[in-house]
mmCIF file of the N, C-alpha and C atoms, coordinates in Angstrom:
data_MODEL
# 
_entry.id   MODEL 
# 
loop_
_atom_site.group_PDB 
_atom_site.id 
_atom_site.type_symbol 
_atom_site.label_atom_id 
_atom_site.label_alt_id 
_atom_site.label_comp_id 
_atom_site.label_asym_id 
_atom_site.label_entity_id 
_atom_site.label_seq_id 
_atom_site.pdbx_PDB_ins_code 
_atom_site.Cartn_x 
_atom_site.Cartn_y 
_atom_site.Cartn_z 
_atom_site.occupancy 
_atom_site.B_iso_or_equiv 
_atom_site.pdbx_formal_charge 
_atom_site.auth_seq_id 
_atom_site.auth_comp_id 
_atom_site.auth_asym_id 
_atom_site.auth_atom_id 
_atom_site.pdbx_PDB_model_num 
ATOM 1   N N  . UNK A 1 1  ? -17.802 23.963 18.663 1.00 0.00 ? 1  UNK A N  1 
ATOM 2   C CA . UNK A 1 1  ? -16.694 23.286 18.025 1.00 0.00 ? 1  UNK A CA 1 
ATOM 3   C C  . UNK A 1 1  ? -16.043 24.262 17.056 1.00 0.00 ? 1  UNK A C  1 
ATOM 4   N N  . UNK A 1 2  ? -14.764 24.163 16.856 1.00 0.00 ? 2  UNK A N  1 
ATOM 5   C CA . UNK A 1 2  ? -14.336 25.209 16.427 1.00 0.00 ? 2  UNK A CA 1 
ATOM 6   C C  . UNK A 1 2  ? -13.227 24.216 15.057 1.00 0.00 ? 2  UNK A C  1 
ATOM 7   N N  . UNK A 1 3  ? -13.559 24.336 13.984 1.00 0.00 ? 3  UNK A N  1 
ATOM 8   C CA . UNK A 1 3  ? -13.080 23.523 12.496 1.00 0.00 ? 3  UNK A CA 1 
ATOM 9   C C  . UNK A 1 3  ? -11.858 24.314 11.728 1.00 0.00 ? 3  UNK A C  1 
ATOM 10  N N  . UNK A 1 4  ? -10.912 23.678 11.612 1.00 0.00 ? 4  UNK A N  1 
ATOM 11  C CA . UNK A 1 4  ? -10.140 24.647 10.491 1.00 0.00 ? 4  UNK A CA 1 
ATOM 12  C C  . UNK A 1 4  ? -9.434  25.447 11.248 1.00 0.00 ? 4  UNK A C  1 
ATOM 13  N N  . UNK A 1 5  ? -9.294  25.849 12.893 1.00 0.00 ? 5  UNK A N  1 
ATOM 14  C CA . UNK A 1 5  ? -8.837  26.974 12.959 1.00 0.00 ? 5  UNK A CA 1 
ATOM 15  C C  . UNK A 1 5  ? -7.114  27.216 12.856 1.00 0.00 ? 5  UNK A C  1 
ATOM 16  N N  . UNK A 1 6  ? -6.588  28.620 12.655 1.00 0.00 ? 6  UNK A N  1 
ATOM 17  C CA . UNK A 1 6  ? -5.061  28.107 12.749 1.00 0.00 ? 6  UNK A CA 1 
ATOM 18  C C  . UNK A 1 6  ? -4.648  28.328 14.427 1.00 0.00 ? 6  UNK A C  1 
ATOM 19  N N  . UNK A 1 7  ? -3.277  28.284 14.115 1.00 0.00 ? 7  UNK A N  1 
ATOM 20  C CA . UNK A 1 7  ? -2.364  28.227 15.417 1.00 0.00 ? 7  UNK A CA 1 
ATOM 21  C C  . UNK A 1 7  ? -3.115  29.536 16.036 1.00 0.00 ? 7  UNK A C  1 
ATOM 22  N N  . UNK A 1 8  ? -2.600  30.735 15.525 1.00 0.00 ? 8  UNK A N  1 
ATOM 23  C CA . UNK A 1 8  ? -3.245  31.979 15.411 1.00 0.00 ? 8  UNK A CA 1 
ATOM 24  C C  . UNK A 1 8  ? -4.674  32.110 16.754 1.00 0.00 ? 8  UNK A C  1 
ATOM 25  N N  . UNK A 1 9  ? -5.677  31.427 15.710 1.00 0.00 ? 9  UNK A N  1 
ATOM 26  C CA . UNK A 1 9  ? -7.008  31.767 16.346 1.00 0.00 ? 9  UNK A CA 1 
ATOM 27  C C  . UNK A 1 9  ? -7.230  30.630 17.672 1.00 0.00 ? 9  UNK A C  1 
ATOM 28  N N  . UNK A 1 10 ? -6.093  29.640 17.692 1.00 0.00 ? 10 UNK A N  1 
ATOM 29  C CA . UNK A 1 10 ? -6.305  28.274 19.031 1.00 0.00 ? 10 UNK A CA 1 
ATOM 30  C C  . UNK A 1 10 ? -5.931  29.408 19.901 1.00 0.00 ? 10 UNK A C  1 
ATOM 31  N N  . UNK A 1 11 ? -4.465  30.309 19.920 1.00 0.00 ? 11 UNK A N  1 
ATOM 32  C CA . UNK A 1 11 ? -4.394  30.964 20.988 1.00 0.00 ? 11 UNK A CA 1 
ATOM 33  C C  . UNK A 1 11 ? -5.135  31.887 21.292 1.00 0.00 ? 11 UNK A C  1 
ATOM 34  N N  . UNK A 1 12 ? -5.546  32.547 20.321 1.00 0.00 ? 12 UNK A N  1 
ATOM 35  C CA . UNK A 1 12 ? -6.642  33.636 21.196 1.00 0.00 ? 12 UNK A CA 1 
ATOM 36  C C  . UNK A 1 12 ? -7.805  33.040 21.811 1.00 0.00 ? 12 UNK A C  1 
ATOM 37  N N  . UNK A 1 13 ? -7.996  31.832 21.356 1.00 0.00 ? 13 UNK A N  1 
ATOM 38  C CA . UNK A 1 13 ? -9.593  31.354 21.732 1.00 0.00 ? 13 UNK A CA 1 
ATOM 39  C C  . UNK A 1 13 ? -8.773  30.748 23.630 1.00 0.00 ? 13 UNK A C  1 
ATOM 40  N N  . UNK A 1 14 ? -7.724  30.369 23.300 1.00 0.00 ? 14 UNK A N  1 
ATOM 41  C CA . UNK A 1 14 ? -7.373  30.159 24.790 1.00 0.00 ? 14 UNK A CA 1 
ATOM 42  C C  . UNK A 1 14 ? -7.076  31.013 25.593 1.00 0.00 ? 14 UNK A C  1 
ATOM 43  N N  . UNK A 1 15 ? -6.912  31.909 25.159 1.00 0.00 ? 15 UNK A N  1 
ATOM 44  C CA . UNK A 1 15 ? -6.588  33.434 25.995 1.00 0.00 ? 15 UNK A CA 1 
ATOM 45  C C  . UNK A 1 15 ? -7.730  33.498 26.642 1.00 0.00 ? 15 UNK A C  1 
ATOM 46  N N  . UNK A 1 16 ? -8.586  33.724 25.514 1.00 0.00 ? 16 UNK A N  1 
ATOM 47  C CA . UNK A 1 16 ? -10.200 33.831 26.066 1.00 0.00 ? 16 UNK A CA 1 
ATOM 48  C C  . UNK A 1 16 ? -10.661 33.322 26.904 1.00 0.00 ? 16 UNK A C  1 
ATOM 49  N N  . UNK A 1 17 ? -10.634 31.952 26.671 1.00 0.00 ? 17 UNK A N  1 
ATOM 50  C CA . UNK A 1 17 ? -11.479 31.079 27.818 1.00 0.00 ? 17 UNK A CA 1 
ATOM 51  C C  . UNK A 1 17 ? -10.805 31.025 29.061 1.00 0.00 ? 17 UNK A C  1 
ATOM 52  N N  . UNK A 1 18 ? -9.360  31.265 28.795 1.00 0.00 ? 18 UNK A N  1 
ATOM 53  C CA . UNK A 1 18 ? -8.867  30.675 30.350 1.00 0.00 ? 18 UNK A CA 1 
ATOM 54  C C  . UNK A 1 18 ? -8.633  32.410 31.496 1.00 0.00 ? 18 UNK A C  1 
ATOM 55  N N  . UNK A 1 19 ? -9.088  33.272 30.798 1.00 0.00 ? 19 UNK A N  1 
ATOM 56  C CA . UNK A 1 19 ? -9.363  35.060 31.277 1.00 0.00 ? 19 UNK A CA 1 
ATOM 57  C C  . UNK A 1 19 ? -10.085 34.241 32.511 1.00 0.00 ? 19 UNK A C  1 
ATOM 58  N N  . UNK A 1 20 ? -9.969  34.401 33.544 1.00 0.00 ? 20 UNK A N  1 
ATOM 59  C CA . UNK A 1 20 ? -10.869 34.342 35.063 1.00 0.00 ? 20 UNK A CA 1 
ATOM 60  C C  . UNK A 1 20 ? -10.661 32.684 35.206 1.00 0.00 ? 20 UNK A C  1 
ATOM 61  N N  . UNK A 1 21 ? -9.974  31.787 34.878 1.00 0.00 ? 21 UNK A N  1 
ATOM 62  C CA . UNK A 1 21 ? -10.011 30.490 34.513 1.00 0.00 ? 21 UNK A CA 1 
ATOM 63  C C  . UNK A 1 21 ? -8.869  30.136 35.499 1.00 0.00 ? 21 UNK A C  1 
ATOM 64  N N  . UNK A 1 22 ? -8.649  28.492 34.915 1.00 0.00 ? 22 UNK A N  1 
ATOM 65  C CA . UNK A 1 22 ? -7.453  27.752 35.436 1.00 0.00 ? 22 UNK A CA 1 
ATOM 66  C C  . UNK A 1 22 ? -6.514  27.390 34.490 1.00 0.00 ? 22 UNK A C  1 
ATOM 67  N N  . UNK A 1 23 ? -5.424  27.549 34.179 1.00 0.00 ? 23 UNK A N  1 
ATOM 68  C CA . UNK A 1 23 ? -4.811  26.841 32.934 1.00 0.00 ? 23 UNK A CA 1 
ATOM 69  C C  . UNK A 1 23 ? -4.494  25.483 33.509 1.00 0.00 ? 23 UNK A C  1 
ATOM 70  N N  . UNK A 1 24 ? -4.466  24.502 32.942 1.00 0.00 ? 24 UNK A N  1 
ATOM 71  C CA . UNK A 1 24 ? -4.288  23.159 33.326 1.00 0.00 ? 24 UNK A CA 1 
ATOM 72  C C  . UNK A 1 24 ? -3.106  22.646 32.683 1.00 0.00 ? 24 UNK A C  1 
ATOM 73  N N  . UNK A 1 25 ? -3.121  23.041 31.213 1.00 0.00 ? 25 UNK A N  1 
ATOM 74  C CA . UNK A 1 25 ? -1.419  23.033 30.595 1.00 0.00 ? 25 UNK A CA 1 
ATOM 75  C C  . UNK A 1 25 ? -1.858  24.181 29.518 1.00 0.00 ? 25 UNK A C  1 
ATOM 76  N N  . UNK A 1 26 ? -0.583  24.552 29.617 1.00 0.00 ? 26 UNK A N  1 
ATOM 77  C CA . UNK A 1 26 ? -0.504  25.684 28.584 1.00 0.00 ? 26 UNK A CA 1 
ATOM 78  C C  . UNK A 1 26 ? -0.584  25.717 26.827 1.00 0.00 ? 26 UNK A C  1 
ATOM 79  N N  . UNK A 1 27 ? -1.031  25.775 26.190 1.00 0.00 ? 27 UNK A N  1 
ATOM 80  C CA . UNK A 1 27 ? -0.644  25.502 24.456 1.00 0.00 ? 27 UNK A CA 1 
ATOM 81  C C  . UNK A 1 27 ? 0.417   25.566 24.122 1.00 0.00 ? 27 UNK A C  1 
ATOM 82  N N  . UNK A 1 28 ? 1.036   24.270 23.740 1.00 0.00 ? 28 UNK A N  1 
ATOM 83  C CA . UNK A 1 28 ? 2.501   24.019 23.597 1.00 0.00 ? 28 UNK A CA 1 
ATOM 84  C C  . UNK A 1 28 ? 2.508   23.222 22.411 1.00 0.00 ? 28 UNK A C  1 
ATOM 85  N N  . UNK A 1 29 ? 3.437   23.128 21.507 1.00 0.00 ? 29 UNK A N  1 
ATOM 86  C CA . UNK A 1 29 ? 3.705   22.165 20.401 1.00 0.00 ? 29 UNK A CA 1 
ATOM 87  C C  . UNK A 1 29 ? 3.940   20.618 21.188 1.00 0.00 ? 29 UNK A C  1 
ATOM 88  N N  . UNK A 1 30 ? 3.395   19.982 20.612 1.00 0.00 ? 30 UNK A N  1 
ATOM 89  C CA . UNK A 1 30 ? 3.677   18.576 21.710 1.00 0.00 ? 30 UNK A CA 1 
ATOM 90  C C  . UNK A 1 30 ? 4.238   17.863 20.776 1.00 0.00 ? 30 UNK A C  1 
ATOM 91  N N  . UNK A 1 31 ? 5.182   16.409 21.185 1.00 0.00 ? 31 UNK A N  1 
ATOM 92  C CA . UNK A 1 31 ? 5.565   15.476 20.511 1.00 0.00 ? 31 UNK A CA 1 
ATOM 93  C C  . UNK A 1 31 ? 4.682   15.012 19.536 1.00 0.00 ? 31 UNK A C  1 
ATOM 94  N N  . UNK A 1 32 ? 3.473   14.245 19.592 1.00 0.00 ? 32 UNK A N  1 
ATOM 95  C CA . UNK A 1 32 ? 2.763   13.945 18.458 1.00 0.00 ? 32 UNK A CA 1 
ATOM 96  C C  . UNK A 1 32 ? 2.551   14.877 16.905 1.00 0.00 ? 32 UNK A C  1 
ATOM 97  N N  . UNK A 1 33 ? 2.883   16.311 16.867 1.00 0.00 ? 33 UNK A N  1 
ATOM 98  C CA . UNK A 1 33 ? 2.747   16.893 16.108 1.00 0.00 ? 33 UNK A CA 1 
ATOM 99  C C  . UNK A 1 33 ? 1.887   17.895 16.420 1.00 0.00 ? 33 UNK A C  1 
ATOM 100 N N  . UNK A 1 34 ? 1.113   18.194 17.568 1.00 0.00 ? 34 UNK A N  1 
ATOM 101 C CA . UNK A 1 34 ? -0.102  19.243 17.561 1.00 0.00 ? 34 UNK A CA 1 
ATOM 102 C C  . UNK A 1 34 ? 0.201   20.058 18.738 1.00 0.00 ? 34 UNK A C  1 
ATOM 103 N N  . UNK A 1 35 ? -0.710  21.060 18.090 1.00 0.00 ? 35 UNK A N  1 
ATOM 104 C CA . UNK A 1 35 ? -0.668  22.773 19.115 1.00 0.00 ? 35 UNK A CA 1 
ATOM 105 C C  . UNK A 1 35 ? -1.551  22.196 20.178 1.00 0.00 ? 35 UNK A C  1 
ATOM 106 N N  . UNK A 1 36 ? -1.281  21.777 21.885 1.00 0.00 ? 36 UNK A N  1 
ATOM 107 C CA . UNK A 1 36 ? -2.320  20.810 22.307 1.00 0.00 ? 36 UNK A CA 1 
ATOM 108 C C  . UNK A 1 36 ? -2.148  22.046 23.980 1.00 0.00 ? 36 UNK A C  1 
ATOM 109 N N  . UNK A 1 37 ? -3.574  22.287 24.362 1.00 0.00 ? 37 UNK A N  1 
ATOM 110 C CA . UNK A 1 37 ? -3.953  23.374 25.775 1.00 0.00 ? 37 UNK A CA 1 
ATOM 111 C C  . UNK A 1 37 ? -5.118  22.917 26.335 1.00 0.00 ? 37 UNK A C  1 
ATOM 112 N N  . UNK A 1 38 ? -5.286  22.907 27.507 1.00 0.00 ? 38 UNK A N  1 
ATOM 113 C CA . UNK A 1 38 ? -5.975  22.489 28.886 1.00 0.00 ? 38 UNK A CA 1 
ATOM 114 C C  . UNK A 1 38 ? -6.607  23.384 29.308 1.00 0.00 ? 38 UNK A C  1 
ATOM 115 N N  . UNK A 1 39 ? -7.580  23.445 29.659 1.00 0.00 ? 39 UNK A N  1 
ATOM 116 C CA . UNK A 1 39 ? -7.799  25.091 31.029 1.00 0.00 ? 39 UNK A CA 1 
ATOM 117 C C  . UNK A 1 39 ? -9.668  24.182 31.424 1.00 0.00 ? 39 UNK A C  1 
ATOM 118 N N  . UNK A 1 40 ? -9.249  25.302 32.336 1.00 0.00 ? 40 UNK A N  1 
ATOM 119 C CA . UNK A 1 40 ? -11.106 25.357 33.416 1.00 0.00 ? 40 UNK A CA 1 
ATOM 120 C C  . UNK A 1 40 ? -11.083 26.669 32.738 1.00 0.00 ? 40 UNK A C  1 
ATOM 121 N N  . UNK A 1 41 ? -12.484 26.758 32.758 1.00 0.00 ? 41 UNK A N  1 
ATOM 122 C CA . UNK A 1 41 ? -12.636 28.392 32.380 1.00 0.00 ? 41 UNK A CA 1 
ATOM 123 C C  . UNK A 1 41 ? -13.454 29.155 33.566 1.00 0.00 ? 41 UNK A C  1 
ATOM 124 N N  . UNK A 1 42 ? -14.000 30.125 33.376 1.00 0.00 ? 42 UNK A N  1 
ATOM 125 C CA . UNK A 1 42 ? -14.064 31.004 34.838 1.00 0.00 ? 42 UNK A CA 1 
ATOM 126 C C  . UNK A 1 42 ? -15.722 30.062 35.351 1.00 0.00 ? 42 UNK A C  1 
ATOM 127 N N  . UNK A 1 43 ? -16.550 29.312 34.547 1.00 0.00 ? 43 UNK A N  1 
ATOM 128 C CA . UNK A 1 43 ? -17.524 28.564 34.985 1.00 0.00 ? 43 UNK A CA 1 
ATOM 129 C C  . UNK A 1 43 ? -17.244 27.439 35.316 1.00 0.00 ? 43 UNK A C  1 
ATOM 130 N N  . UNK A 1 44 ? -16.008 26.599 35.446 1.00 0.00 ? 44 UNK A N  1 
ATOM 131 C CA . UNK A 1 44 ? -15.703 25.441 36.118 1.00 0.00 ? 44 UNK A CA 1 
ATOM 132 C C  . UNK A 1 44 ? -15.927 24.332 34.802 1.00 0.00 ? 44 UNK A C  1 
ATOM 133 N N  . UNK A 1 45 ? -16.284 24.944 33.840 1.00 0.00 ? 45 UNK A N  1 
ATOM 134 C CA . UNK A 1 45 ? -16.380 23.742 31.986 1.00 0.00 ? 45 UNK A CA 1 
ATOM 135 C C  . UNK A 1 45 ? -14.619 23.742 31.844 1.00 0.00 ? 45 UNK A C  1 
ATOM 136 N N  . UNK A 1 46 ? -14.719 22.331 31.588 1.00 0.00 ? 46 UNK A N  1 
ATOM 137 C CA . UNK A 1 46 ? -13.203 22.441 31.217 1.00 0.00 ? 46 UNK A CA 1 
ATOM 138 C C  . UNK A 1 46 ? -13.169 22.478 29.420 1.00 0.00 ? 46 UNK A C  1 
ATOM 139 N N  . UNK A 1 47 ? -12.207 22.816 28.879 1.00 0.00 ? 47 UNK A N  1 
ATOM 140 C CA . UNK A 1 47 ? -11.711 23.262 27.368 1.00 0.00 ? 47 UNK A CA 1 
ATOM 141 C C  . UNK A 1 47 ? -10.314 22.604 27.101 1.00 0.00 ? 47 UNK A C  1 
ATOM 142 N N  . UNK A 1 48 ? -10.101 21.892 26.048 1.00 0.00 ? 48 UNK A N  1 
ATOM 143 C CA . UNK A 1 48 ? -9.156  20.975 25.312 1.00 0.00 ? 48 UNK A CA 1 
ATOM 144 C C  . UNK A 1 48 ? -9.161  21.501 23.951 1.00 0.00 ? 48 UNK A C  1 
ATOM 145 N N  . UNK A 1 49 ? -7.977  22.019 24.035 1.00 0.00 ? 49 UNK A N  1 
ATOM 146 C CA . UNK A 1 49 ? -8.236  22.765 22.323 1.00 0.00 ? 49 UNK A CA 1 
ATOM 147 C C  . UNK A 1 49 ? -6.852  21.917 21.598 1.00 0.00 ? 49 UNK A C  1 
ATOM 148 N N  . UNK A 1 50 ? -7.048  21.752 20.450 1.00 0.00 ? 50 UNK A N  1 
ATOM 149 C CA . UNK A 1 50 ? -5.648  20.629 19.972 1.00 0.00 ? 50 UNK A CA 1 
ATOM 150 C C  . UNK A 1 50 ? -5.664  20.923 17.993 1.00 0.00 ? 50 UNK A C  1 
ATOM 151 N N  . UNK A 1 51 ? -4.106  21.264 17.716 1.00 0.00 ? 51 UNK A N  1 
ATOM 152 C CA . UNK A 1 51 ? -4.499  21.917 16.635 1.00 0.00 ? 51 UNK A CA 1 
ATOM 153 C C  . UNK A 1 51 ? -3.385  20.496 16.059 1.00 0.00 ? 51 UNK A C  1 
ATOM 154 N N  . UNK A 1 52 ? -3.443  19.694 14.886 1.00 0.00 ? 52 UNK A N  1 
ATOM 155 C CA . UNK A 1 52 ? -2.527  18.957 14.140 1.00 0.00 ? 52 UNK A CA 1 
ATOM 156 C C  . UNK A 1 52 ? -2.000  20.083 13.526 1.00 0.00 ? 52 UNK A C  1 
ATOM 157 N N  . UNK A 1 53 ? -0.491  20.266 13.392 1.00 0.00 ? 53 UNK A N  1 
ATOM 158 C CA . UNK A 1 53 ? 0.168   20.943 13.095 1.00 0.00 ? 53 UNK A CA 1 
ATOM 159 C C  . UNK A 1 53 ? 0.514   20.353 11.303 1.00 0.00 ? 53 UNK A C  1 
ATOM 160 N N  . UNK A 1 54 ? 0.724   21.190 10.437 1.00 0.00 ? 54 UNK A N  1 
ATOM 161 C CA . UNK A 1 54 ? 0.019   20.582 8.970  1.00 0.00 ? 54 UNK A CA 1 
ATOM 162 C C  . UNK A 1 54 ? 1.892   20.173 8.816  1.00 0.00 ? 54 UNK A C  1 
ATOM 163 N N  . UNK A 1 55 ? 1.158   19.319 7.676  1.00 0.00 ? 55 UNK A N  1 
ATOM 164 C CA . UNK A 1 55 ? 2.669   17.953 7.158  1.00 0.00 ? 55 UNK A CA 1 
ATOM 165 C C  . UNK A 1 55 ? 3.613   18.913 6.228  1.00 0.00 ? 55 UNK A C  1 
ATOM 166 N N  . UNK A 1 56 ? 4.858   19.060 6.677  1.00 0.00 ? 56 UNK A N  1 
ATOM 167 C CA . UNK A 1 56 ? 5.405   19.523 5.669  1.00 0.00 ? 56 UNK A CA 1 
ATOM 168 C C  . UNK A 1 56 ? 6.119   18.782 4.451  1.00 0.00 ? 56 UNK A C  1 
# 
């Protein structure tokens, strides 16, 4: 589980996992407010990474 992280470290950690992987949706700012990405990774575990984007 990954706590606190920023925009920053969601994308590299998705870079990472989805290297030999599937992207399922890409990390995109979504309507609700959050940095929100999909993928299979190269072992067939799927990964949901979702960042609330902070209140201005």
């Amino acid at each position: 589980m990954l706590l606190r992280a920023s925009e920053a470290e969601l994308l590299d950690l998705f870079a990472k996992l989805s290297a030999g992987g599937t992207v399922i949706s890409p990390p995109i700012a979504e309507f609700w407010g959050a940095v929100y990405g999909d993928l299979n990774d190269e072992f067939g575990f799927r990964w949901t990474l979702d960042r609330d984007k902070p209140k201005a």
